[in-house]
Biopython code that builds the backbone (N, CA, C, O; Angstrom):
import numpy as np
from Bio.PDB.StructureBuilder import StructureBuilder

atoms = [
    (1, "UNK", "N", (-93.658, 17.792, -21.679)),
    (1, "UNK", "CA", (-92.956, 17.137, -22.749)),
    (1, "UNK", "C", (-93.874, 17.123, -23.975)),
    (1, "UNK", "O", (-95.105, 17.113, -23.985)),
    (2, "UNK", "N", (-93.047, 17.123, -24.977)),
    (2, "UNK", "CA", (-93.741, 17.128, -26.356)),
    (2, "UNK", "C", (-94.560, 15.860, -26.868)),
    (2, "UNK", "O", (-94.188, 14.690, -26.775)),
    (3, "UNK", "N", (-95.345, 16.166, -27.238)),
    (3, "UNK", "CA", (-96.189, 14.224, -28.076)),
    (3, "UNK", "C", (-95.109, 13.871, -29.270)),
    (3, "UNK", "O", (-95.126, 12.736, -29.748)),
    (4, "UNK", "N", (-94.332, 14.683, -29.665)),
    (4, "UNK", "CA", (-93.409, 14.062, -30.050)),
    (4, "UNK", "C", (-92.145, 13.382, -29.755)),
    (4, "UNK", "O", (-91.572, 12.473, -30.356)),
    (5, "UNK", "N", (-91.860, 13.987, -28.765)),
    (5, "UNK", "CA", (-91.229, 13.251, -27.437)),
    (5, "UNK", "C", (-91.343, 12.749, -26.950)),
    (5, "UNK", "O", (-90.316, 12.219, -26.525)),
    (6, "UNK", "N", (-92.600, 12.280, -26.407)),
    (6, "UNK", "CA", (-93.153, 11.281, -25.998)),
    (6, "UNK", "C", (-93.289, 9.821, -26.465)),
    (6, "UNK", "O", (-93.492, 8.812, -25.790)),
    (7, "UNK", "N", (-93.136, 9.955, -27.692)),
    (7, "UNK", "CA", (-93.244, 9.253, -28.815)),
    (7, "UNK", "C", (-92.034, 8.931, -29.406)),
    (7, "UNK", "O", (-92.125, 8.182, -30.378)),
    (8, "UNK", "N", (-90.989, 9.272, -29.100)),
    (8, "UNK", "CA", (-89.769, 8.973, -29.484)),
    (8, "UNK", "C", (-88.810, 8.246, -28.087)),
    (8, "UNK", "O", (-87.757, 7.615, -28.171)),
    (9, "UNK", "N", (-89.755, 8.667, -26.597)),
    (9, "UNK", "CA", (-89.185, 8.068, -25.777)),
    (9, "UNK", "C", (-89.742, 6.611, -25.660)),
    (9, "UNK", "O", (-89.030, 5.629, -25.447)),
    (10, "UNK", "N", (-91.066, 6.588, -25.820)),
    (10, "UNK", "CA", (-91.418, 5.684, -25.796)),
    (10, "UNK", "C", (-91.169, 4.814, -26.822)),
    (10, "UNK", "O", (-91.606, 3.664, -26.844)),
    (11, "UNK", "N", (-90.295, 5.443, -27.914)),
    (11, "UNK", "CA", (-89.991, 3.909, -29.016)),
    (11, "UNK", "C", (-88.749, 3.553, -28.550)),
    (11, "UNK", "O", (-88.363, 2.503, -29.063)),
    (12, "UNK", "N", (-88.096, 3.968, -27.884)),
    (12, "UNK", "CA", (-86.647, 4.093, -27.522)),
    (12, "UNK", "C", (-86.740, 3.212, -26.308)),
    (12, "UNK", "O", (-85.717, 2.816, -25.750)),
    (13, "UNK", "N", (-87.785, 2.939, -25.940)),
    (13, "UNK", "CA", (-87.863, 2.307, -24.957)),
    (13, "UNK", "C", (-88.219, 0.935, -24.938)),
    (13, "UNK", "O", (-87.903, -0.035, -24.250)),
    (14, "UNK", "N", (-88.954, 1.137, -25.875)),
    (14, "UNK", "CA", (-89.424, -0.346, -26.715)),
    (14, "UNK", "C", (-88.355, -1.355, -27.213)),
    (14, "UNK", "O", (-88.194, -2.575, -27.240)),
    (15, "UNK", "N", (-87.663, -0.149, -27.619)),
    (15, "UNK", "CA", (-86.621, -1.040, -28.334)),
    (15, "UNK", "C", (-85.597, -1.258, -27.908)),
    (15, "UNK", "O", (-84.832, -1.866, -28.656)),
    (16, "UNK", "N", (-85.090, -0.869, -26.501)),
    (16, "UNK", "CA", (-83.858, -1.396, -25.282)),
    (16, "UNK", "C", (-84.482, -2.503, -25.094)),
    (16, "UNK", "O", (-83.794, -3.519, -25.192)),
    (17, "UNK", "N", (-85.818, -2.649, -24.801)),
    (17, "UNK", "CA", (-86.548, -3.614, -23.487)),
    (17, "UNK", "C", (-86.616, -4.619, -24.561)),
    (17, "UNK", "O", (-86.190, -5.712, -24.189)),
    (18, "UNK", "N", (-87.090, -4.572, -25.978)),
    (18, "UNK", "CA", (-86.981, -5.760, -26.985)),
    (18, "UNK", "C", (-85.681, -6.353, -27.061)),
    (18, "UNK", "O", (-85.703, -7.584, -27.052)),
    (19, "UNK", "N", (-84.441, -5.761, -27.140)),
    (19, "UNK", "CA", (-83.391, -6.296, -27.183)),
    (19, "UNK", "C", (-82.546, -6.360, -25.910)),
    (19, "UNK", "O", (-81.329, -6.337, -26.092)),
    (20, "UNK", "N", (-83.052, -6.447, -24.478)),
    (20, "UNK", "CA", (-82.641, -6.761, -23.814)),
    (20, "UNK", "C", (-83.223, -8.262, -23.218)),
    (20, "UNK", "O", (-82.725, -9.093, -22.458)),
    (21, "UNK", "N", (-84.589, -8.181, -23.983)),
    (21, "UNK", "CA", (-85.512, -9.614, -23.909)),
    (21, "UNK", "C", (-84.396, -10.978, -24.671)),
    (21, "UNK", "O", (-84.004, -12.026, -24.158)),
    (22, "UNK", "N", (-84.200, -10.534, -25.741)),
    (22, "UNK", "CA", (-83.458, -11.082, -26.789)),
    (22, "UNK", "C", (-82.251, -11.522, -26.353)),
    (22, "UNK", "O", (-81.798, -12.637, -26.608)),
    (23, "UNK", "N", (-81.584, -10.483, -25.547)),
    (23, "UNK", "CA", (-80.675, -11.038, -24.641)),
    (23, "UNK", "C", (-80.505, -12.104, -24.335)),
    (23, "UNK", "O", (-79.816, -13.008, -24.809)),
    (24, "UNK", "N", (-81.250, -12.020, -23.371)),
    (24, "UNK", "CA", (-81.690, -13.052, -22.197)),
    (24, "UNK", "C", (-82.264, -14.215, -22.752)),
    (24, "UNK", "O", (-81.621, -15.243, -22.538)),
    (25, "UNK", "N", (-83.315, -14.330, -23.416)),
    (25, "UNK", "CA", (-83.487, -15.341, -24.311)),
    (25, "UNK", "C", (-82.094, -16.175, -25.401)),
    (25, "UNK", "O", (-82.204, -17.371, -25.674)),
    (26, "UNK", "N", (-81.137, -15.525, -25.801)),
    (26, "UNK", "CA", (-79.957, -15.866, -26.291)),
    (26, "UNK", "C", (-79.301, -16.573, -25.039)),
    (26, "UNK", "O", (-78.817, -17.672, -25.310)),
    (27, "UNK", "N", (-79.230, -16.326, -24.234)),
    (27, "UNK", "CA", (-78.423, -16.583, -22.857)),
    (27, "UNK", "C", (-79.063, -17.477, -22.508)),
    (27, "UNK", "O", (-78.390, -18.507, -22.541)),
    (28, "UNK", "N", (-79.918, -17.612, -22.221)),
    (28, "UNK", "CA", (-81.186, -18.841, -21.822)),
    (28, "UNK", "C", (-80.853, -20.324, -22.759)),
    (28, "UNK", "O", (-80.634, -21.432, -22.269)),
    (29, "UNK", "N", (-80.884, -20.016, -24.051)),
    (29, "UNK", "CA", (-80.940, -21.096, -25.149)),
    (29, "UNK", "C", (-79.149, -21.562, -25.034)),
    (29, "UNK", "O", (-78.752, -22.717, -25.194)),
    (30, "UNK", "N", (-78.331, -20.473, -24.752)),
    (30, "UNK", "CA", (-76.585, -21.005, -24.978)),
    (30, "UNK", "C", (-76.451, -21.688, -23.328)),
    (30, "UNK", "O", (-75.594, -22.570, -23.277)),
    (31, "UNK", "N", (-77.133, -21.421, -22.056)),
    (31, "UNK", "CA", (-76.939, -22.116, -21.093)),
    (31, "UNK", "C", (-78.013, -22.894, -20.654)),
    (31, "UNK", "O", (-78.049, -23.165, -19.454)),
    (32, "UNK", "N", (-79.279, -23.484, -21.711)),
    (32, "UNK", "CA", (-79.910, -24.244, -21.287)),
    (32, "UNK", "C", (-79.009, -25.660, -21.254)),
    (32, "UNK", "O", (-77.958, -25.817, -21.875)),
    (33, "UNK", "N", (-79.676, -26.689, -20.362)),
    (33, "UNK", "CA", (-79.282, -28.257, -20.288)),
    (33, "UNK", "C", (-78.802, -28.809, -21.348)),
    (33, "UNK", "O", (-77.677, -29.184, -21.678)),
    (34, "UNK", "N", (-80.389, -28.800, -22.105)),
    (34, "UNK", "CA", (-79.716, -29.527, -24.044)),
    (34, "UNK", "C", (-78.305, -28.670, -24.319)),
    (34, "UNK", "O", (-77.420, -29.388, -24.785)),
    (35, "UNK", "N", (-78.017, -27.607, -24.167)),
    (35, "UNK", "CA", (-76.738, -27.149, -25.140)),
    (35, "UNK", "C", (-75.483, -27.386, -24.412)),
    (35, "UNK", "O", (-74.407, -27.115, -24.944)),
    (36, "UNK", "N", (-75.548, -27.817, -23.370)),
    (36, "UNK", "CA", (-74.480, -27.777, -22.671)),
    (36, "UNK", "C", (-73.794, -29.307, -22.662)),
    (36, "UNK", "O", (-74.162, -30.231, -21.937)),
    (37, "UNK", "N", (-72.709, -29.348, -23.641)),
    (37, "UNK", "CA", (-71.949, -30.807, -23.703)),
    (37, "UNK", "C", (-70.449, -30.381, -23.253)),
    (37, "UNK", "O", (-69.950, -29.258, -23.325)),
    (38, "UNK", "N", (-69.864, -31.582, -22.768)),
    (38, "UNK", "CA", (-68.448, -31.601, -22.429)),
    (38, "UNK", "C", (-67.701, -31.296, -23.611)),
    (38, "UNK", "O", (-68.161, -31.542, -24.726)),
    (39, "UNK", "N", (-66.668, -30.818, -23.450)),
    (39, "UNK", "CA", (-65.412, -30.432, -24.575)),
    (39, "UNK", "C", (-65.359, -31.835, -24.892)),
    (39, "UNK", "O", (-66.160, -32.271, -25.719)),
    (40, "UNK", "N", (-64.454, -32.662, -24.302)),
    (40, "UNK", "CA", (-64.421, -33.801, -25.076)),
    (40, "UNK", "C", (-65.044, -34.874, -24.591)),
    (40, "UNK", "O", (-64.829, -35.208, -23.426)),
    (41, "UNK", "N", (-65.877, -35.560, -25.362)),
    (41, "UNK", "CA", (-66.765, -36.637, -25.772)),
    (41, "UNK", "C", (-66.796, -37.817, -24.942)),
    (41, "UNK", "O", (-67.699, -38.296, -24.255)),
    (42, "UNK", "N", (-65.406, -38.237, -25.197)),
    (42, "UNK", "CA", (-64.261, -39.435, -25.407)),
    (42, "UNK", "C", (-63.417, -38.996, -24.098)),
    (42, "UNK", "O", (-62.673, -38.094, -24.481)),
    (43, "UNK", "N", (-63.283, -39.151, -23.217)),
    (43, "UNK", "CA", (-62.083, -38.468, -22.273)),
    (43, "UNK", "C", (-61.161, -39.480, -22.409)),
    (43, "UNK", "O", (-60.065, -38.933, -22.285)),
    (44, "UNK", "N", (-60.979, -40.864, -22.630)),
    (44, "UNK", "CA", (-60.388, -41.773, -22.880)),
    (44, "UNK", "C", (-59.323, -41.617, -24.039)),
    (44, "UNK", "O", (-58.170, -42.047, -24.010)),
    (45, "UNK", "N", (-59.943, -40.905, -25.085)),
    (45, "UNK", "CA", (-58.989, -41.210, -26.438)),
    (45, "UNK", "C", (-58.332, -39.714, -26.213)),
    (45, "UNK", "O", (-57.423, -39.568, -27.031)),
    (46, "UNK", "N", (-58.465, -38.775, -25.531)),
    (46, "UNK", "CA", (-57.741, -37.671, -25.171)),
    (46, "UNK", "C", (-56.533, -38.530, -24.539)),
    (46, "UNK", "O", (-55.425, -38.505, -25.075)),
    (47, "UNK", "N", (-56.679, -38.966, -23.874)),
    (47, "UNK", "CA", (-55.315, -38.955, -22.295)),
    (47, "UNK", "C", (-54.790, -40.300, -23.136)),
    (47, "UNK", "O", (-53.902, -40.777, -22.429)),
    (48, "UNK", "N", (-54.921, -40.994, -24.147)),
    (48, "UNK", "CA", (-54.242, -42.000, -25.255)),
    (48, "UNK", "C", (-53.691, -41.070, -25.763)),
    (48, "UNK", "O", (-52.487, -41.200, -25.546)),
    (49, "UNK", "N", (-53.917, -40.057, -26.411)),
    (49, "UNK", "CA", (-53.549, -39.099, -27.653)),
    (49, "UNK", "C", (-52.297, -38.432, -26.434)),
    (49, "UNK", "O", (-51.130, -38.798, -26.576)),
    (50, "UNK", "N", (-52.493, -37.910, -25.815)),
    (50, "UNK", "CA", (-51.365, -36.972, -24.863)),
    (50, "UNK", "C", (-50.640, -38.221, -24.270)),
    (50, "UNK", "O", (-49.503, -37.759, -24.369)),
    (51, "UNK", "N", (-50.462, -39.367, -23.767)),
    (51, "UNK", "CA", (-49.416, -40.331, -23.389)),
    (51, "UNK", "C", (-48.857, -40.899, -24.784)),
    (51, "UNK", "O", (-47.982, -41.761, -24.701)),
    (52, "UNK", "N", (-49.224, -40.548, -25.884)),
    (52, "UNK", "CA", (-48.829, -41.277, -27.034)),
    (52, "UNK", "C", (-47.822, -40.170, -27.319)),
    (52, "UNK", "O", (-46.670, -40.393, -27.692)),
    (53, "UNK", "N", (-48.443, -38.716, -27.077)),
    (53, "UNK", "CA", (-47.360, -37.813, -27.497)),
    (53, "UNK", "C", (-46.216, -37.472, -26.557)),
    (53, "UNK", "O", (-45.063, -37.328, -26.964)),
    (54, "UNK", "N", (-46.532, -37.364, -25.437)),
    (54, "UNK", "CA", (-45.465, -37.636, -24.557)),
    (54, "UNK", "C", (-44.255, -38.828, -24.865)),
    (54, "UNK", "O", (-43.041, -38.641, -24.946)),
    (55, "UNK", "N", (-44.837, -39.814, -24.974)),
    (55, "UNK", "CA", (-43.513, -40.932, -24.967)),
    (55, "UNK", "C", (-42.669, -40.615, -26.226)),
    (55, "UNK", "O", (-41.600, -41.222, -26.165)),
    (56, "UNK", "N", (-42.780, -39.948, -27.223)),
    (56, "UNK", "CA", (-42.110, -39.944, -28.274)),
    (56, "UNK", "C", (-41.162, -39.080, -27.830)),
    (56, "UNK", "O", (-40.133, -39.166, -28.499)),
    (57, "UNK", "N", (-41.102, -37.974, -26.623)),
    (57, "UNK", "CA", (-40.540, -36.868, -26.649)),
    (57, "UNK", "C", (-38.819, -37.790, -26.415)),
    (57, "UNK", "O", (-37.774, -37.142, -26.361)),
]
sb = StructureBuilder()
sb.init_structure("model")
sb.init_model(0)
sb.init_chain("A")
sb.init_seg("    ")
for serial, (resi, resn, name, xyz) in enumerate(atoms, 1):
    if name == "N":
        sb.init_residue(resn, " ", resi, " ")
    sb.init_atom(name, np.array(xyz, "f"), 0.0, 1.0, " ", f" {name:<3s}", serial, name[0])
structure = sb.get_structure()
């Protein structure tokens, strides 16, 4: 193989494995503990809000 080829595989390679790091690090931070909150807050003022809309029907 060529040193220029060599050199083009090896940046090519660099730069999957950098952005597959990045990945994972993205994935890491969106399913760590801290980020992970319930949809709603309040589960109380939900199931008020949906029996309030129900009875009107």
């Amino acid at each position: 193989m060529s040193p220029l080829r060599e050199q083009l595989l090896g940046t090519a390679i660099t730069y999957i494995e950098a952005h597959k790091n990045r990945d994972v690090d993205a994935l890491r931070a969106i399913y760590s503990p801290a980020c992970i909150t319930t949809p709603f807050p309040n589960p109380s003022s939900r199931y008020s809000q949906t029996s309030a809309t129900m009875s009107t029907w």
